[in-house]
C-alpha positions in Angstrom: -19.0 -16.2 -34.6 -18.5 -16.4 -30.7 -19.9 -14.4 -27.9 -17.5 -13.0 -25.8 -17.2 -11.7 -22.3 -15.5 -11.6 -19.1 -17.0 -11.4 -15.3 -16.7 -7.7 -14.1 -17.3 -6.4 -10.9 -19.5 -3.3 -10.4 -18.4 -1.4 -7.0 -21.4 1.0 -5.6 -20.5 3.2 -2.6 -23.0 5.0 -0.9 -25.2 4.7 2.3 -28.3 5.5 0.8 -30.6 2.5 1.7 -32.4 2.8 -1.6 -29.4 1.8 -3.4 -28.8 -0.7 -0.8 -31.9 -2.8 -1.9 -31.4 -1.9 -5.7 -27.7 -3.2 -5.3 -29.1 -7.0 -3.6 -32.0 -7.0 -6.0 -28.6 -6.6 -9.3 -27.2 -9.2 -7.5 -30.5 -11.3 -7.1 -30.5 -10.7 -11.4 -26.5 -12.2 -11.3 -25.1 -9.0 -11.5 -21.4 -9.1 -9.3 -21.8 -5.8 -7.0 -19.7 -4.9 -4.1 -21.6 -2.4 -1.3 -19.2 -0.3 0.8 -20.9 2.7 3.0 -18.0 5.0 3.6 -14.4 5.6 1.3 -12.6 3.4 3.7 -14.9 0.5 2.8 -14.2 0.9 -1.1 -10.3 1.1 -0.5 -10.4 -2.3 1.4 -12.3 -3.8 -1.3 -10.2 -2.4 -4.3 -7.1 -3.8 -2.5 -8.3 -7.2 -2.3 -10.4 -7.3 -5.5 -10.1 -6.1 -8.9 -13.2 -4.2 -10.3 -14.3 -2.9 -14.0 -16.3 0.2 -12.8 -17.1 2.4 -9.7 -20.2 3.9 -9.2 -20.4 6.6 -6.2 -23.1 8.1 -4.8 -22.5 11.9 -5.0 -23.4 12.3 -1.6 -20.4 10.7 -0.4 -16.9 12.7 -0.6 -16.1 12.0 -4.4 -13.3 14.4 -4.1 -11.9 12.5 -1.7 -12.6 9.6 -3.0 -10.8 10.5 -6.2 -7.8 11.8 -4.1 -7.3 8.4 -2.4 -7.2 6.7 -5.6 -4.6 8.2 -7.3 -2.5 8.2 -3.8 -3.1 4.2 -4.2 -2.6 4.0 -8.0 -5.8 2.5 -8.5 -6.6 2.8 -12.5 -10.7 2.7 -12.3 -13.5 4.3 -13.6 -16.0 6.4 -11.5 -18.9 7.4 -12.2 -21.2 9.2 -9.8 -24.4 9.0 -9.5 -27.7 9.8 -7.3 -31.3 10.1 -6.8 -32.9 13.4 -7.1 -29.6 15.5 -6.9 -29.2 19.4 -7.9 -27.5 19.9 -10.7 -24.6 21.7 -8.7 -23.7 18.2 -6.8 -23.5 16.3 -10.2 -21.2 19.0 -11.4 -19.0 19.0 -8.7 -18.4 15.5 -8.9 -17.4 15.4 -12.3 -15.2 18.7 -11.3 -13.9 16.2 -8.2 -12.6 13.6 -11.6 -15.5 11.4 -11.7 -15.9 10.4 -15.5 -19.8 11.3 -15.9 -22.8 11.3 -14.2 -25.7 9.1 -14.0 -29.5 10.2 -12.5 -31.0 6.8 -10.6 -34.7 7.0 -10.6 -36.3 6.4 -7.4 -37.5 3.1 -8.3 -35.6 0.0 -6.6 -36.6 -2.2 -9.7 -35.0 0.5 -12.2 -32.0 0.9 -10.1 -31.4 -2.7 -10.1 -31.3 -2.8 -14.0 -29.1 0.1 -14.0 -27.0 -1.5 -11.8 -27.1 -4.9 -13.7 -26.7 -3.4 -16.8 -23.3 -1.3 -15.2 -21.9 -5.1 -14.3 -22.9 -6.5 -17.3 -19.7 -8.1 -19.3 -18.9 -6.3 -22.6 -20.6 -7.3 -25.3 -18.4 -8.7 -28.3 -18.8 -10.7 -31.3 -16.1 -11.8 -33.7 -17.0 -11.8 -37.0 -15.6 -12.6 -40.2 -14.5 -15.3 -42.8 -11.6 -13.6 -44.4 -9.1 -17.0 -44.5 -6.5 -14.9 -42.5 -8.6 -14.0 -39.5 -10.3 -17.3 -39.4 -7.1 -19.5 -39.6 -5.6 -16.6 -36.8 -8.6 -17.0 -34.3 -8.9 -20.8 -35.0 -5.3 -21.2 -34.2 -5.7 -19.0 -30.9 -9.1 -21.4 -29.9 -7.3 -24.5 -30.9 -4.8 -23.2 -28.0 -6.6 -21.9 -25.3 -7.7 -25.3 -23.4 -3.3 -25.1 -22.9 -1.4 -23.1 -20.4 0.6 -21.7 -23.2 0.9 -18.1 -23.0 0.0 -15.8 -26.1 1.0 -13.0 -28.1 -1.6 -11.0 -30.2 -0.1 -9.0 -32.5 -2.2 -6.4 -34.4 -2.8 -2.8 -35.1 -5.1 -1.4 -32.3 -9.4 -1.6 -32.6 -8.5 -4.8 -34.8 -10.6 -6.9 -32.3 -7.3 -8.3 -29.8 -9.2 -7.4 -26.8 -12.3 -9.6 -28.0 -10.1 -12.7 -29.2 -8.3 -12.5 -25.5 -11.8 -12.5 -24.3 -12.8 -15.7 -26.2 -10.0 -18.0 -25.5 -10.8 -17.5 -21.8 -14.1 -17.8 -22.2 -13.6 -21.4 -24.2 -10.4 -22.2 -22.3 -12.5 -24.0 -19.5 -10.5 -21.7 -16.3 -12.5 -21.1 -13.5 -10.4 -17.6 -12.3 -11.3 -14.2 -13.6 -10.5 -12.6 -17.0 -8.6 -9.3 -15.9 -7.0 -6.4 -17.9 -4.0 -4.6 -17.2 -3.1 -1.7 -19.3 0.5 -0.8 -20.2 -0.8 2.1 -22.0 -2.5 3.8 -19.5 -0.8 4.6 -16.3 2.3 6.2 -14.6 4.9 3.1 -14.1 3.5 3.0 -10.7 0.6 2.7 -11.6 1.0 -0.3 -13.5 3.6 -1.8 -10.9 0.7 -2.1 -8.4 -1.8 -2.7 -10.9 0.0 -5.9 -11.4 2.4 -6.8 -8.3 0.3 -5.4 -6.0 2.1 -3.6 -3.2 3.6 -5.2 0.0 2.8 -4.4 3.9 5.6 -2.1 5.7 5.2 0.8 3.2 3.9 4.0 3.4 0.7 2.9 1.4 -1.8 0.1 2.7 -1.0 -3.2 1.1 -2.4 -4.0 -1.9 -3.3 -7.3 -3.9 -1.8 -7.4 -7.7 -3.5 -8.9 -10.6 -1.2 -11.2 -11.8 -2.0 -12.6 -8.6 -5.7 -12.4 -8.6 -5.7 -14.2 -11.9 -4.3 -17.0 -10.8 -6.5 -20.0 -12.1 -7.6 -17.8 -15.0 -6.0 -15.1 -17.6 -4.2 -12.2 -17.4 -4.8 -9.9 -20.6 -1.4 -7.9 -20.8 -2.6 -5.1 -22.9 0.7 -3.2 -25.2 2.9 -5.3 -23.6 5.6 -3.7 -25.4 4.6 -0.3 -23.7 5.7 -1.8 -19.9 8.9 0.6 -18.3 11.7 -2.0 -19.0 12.3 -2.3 -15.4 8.9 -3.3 -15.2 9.7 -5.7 -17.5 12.1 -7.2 -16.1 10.3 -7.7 -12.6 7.7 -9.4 -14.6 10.3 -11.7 -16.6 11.4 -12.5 -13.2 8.3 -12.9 -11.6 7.2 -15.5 -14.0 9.8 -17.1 -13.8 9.5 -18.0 -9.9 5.8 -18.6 -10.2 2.4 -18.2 -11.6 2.0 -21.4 -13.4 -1.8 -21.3 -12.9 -1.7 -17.5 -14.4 -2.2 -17.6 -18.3 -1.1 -15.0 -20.0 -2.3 -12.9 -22.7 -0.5 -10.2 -24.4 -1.2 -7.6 -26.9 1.0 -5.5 -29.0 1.1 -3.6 -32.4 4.9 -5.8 -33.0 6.4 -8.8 -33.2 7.8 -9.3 -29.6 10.8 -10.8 -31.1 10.9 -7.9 -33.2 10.6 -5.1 -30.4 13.0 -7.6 -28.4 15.6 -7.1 -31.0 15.0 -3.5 -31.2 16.1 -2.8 -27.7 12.2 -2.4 -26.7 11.4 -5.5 -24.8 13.2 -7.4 -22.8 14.3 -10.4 -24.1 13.8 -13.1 -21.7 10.2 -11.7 -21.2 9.3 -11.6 -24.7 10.5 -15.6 -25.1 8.1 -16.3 -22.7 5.3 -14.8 -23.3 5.8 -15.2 -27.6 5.9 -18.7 -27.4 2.7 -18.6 -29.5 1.9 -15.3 -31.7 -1.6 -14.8 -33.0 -1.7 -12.1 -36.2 -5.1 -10.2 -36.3 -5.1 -8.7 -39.8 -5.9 -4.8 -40.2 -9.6 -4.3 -41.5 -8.5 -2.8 -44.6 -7.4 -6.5 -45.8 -10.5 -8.4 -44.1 -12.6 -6.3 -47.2 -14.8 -9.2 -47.7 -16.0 -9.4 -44.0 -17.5 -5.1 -44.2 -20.7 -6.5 -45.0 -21.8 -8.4 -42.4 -19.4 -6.3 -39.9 -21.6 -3.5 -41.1 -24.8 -5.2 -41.2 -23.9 -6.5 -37.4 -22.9 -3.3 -36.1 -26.2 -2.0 -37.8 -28.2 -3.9 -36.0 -26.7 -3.2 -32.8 -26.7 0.2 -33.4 -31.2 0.7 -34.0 -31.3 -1.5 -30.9 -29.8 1.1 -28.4 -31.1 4.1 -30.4 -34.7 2.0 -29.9 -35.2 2.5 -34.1 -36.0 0.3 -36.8 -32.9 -1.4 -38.2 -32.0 0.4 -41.6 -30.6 -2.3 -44.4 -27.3 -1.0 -45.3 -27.5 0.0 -49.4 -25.4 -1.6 -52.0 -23.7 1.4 -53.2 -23.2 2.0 -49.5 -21.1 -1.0 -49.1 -19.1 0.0 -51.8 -17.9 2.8 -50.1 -17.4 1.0 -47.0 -15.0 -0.9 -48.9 -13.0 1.5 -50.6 -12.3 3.3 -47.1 -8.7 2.7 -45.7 -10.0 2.4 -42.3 -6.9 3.6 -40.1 -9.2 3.1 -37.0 -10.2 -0.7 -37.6 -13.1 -2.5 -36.3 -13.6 0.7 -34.3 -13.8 3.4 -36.5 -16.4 1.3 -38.8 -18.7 0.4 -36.0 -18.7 4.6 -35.7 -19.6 5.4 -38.8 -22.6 2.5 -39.0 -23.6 4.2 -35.7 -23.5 7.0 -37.1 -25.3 6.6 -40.1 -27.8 4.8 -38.7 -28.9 8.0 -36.6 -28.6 9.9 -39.8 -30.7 8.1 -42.7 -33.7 9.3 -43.1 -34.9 7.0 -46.0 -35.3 3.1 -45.6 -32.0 1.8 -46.3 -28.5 3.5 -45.2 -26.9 5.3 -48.2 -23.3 6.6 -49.3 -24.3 10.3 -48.2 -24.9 8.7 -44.4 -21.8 7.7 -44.0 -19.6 10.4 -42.4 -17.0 10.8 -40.1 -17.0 12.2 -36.2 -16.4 15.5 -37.9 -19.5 15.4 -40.3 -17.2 14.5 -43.5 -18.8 12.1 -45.8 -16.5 9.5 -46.7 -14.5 10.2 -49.7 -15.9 8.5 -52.7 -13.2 7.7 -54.9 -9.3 6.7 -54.2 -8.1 10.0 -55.3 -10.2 11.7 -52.4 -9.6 9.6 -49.8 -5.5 10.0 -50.5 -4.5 13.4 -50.6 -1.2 13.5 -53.2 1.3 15.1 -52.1 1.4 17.9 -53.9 -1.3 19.1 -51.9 1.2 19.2 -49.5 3.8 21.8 -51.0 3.6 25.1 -49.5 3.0 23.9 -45.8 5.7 23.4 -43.2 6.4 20.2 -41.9 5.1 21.4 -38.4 2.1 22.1 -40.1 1.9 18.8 -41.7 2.8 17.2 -38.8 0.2 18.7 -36.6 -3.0 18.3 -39.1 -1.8 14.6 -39.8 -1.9 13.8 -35.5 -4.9 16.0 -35.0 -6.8 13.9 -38.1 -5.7 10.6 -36.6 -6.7 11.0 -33.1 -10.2 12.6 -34.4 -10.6 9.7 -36.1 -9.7 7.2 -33.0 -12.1 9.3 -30.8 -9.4 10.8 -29.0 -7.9 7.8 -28.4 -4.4 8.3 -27.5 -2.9 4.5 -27.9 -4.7 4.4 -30.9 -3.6 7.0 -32.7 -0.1 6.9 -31.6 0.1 3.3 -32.6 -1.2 3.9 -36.5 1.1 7.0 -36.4 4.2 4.8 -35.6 4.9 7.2 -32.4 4.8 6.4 -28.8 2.1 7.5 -26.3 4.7 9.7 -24.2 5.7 11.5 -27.4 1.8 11.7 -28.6 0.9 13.6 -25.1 4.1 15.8 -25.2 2.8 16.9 -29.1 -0.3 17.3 -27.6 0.4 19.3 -25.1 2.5 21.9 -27.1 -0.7 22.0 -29.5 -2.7 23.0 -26.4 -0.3 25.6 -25.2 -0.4 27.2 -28.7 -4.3 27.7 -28.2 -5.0 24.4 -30.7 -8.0 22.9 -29.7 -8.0 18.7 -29.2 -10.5 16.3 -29.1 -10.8 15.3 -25.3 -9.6 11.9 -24.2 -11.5 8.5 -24.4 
């Protein structure tokens, strides 16, 4: 078991000397916080530094804001946030595209927690002693002191993130752990995200990641999702430079499988496959549920601020006969989950239920529909429950569910879409 983390960076903008002090006093606690007064300050900052979150005070033009940032192709969170606002501002910042609101009490001490809580690096764990995830994380530590670069291959919510985050973390680089996400993103989006974008355009110049990380890691998130032509600039790009870069990818494929497919670009996947790390799905790590569960348990009465609730035996053993499409992920849920729920000492089989309220099947013959349950529906209709399912059970997570359904991301959001427009309701995106 290893703790994991990275270094983010926590940009506040506002003027509001409150959250001035608040912001030193974060920093005081270790917290890495960038100040900037106006919009114009935050730009400059973004294009020189790569940040995790954004936090806005909703007295400043969030619209704007929010406009400027998809002009630049900045992919960032906002939040907004404020100290005794009306309820109409805080709406009309989320309106504006911040992703929620958060209510600062007027209190520099509690700002400064909020704050330093807002920087604070992901919390991960990686658990398990199922022989194939220990010999396929051993392997990855017994690398990461090298400059090699590494492919983790893996069905998403499988934990590749967290490994990424623990070979930097024991790899002894001094640079910054930074994310790009292939996923996410219009293709120029993702260019800038990780060239950066030169002076002489239209736009202000910009500072790209694969840049920024020089000296530490690059985590290449679905890798095999980049624009081929963005592929190829990166192939290239690698080629010419970057030797103090590591990188890290992620995929759900082989990269010499998807290069043979037509997928990814050859040259690129030879160099950054030159080591492939496997993560095996949950649903063959059965052994490790317990003390997953038990962890996740735990973690789960300590932000609800309840006693922790032992996890029954016959509990487990439903745990266990669960197929787990969603991974590491989807059980963490349901613990949460049932954690709220129990109302007895110990976590039983009737607490464990899915985001919908569905208790987890009980036997094998529940939890796999036949298919002659099928006859009598279209295969539209099949089609459609069988997406809508998935992505309820990913949280609305669109890689996610695309990835177990074998689909990609463009084609999930087009089958989305057509749902919407025939007055289908979705779960909202995560």
């Amino acid at each position: 078991m290893i703790r994991t983390g990275d270094d983010p960076h926590l940009l506040l903008i506002g003027a509001d000397a409150v959250l001035k002090v608040a912001a030193q006093m974060a920093r005081d606690n270790g917290a890495t916080v960038s100040i900037a007064d106006d919009i114009d300050t935050a730009l400059a900052i973004l294009r020189e530094t790569s940040v995790g979150l954004v936090m806005i005070d909703v007295a400043a033009d969030v619209a704007g804001f929010i406009t400027s940032l998809r002009i630049e192709a900045f992919v960032v969170p906002v939040i907004a946030c404020g100290i005794d606002v009306q309820a109409e501002q805080a709406v009309a910042a989320i309106r504006a595209g911040a992703r929620d609101y958060v209510s600062l009490p007027p209190d520099h001490a509690l700002i400064a927690a909020i704050l330093t809580n807002a920087a604070a690096a992901p919390p991960g764990t990686l658990i398990g002693k199922d022989p194939s995830f220990v010999r396929a994380v051993g392997y990855a530590w017994s690398i990461a002191p090298s400059r090699i670069a590494l492919s983790i291959v893996g069905e998403p919510k499988t934990g590749r993130t967290m490994l990424a985050r623990s070979i930097h973390a024991i790899s002894g680089r001094t640079g910054r752990f930074l994310i790009v996400d292939a996923a996410h993103g219009t293709p120029t989006a993702i260019e800038a995200e990780l060239f950066g974008r030169a002076a002489g355009g239209t736009l202000p110049p910009r500072r790209g990641k694969l840049d920024e990380a020089r000296g530490g890691t690059l985590f290449l998130r679905e890798v095999d999702r980049l624009p081929l032509d963005t592929q190829t600039r990166l192939a290239h790009a690698l080629a010419s430079g970057y030797a103090d870069t590591r990188i890290i990818t992620s995929a759900h494929a082989d990269l010499a499988v998807s290069a043979a497919a037509g997928t990814v670009h050859a040259d690129l996947a030879a160099r950054l496959g030159t080591v492939r790390i496997a993560l095996p799905p949950l649903r063959d790590r059965v052994g490790d549920i317990p003390a997953l569960a038990a962890h996740f348990a735990e973690q789960a009465a300590r932000v609800e601020q309840i006693a922790v609730r032992p996890i029954a035996d016959s509990a487990l053993a439903l745990l266990a006969r669960h197929n787990w499409p969603c991974n590491v992920q989807e059980l963490e849920d349901v613990v949460h989950r049932a954690t709220v729920l129990a109302r007895g000492p110990v976590v039983g089989p009737d607490d464990l239920v899915l985001a919908d309220g569905t208790r987890l099947a009980r036997t094998t013959d529940e939890a796999t529909p036949g298919v002659d349950r099928l006859v009598g529906h279209t295969v539209e209709d099949v089609e459609r429950a069988l997406i809508l399912k998935t992505l309820e059970r990913c949280r609305g997570n669109r890689t996610s569910a695309s990835g177990i359904l074998g689909i990609s991301v463009r084609t999930m959001r087009n089958k989305l879409k057509s749902f919407v427009e025939a007055g289908i309701a979705i779960i909202p995106a995560t």
